[in-house]
C-alpha positions as a printed Julia matrix, in Angstrom:
73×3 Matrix{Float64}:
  33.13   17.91   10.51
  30.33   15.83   11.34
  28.42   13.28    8.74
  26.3    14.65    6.5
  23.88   11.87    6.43
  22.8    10.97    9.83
  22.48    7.28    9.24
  19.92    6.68   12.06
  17.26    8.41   10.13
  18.23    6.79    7.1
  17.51    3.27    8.75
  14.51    4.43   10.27
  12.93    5.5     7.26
  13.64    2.48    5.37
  12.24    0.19    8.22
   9.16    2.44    8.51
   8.94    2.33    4.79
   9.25   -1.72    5.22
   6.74   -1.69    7.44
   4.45    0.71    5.51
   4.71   -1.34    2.28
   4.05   -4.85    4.04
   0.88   -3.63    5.71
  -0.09   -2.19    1.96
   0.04   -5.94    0.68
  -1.28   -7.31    3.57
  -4.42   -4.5     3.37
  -4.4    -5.91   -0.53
  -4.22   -9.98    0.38
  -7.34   -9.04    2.88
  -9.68   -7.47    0.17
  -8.48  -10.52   -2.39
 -10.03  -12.29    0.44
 -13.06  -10.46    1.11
 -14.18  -10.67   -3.23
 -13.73  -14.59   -3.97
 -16.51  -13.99   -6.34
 -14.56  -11.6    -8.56
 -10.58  -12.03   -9.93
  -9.51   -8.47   -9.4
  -6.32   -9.14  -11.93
  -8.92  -10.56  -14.28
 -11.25   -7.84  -14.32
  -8.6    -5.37  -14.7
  -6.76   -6.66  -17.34
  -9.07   -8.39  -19.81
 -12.33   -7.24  -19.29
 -10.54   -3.65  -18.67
 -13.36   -3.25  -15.97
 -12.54    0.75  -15.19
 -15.74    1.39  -12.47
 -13.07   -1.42  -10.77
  -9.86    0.04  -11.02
 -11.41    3.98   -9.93
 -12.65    1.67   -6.56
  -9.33    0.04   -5.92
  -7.5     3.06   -6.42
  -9.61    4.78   -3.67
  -9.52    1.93   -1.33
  -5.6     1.76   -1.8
  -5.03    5.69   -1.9
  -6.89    5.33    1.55
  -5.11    2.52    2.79
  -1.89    4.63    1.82
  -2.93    7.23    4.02
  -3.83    5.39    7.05
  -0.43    3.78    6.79
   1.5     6.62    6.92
  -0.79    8.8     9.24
  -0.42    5.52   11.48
   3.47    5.2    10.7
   4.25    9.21   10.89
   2.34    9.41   14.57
């Protein structure tokens, strides 16, 4: 019988996934660096700036995308 899990794709998804997730935080590091002006942690949590958070969750839903279209092929 041969393996169930074919361990190949296993390691290939979690290096992909690696890969996705460190050009995520890299993608968040560069638009940290592009707003010195504004603390984005600040702004979310104690000013509960939500106009903020609806803009970073469409930048990062877009960076997600791009990753993974980029990362799928």
């Amino acid at each position: 019988m041969e393996d169930a899990i074919h361990w190949n794709f296993v390691l290939n998804a979690l290096l992909f996934s690696a890969v996705g997730v460190g050009f995520f935080a890299l993608c968040f590091g560069i638009l940290e660096f592009f707003t010195p002006k504004v603390d984005l942690w600040d702004e979310l949590t104690q000013k509960q700036n939500t106009a903020l958070a609806v803009f970073l969750g469409a930048v990062m839903l877009g960076i997600a995308i791009i990753i993974s279209a980029a990362v799928h092929g």
